[in-house]
N, C-alpha and C positions, 0 to 999 in steps of 0.2 A: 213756176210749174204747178203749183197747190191751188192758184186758181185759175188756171186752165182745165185743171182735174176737176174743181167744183164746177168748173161751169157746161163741163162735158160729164158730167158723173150717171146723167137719168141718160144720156146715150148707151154707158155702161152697161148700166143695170136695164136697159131696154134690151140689148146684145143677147144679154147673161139668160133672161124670160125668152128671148127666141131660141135660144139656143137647146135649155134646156126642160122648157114647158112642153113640149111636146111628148118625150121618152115617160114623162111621168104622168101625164096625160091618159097616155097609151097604160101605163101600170097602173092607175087608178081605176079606168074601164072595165079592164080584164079582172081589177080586184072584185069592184062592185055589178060583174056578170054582164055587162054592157058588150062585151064585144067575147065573145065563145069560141073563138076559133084556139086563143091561146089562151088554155088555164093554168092558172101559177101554180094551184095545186095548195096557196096560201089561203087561210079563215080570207075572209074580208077584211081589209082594211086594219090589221093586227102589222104588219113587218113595219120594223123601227125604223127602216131608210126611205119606205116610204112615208110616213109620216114627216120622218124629219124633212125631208126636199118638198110634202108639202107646204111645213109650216114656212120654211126658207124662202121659197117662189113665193107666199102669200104675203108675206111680211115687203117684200124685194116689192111684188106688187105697188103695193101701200105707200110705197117711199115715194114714185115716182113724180107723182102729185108735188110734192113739197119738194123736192129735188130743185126745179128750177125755179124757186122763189126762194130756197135756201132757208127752209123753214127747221130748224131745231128737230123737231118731231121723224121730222124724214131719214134725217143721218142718225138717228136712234132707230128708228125702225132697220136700218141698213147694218146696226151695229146686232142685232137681235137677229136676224140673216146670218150674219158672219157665226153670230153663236151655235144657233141651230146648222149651221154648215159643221160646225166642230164637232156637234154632238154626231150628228151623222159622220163624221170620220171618224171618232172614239169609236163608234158603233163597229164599225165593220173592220177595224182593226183587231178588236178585242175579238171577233169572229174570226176574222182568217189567223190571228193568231192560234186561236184554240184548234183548228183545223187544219194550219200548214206551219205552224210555230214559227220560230225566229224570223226564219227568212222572209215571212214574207214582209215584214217590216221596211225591207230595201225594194220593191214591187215598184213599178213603175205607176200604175196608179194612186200607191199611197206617199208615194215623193212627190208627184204630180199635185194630189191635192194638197200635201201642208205646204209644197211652195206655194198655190193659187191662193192660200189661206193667207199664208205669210204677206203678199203682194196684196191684198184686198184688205187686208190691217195697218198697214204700211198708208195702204192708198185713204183709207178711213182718219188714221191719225194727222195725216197732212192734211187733208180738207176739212179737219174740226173744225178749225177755226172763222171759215168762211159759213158757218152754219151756229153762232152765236147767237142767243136773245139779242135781239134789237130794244137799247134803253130809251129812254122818253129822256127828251130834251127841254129844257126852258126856252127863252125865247132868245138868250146870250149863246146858245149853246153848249149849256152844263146840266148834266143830268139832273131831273127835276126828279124830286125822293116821293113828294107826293101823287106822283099819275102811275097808278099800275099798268105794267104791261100787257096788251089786251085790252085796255079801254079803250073809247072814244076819242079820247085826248091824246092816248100814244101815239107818237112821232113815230114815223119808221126808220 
């Protein structure tokens, strides 16, 4: 299953970018006076959830690239996503906290998101390991100590 999930993971995260690049898209315009018809009434580019779902989508961006060559780099950038997703759900809990207190802890949106959190760390932990540095080999097939990774000489 973990590598079926690796080897479908940039379909994911391609899904995830259509899904939700657009909504933020739309709240980045309106932030920075691009489109007038709907004013947020927010400074420019100051609210923490937009920020945070920028850096989230940009980072998500970035991975896709390395995704299907299963490059190391890519499932950290994917891990730095799932953070920034976090921090945008602290964010707006600790908000509707202070504004509708307890309850809204049980909100369907905020069950919704740390399940999706829950399943995209789940789904991250399982696919580590199809995303490991590639060692350099001798010519017996035993890891040669002398060829750094990223030479010319490294074996994939």
């Amino acid at each position: 299953m973990s590598r079926w999930l690796a080897d479908h993971l940039s379909w994911f995260v391609c899904a995830w970018l259509a899904l939700w690049a657009p909504p933020l898209l739309f709240t980045m315009g309106v932030d920075f006076g691009l489109i007038t018809e709907a004013a947020s009434g927010f400074p420019v580019f100051t609210d923490v959830t937009v920020i945070t779902s920028a850096i989230q989508l940009t980072l998500m961006a970035a991975s896709i690239r390395g995704l299907a060559s299963r490059q190391p780099r890519a499932w950290r950038l994917l891990v730095g996503a799932l953070a920034a997703w976090g921090a945008h759900t602290v964010w707006l809990m600790q908000v509707r906290l202070r504004l509708d207190g307890v309850r809204t802890l049980a909100a369907p949106e905020t069950l919704l998101s740390l399940g999706g959190m829950t399943v995209a760390a789940v789904v991250l932990i399982s696919v580590r390991g199809h995303f490991r540095e590639r060692r350099s080999l001798d010519a017996r097939g035993h890891e040669d100590p002398r060829v750094a990774p990223g030479s010319p000489a490294h074996v994939p």
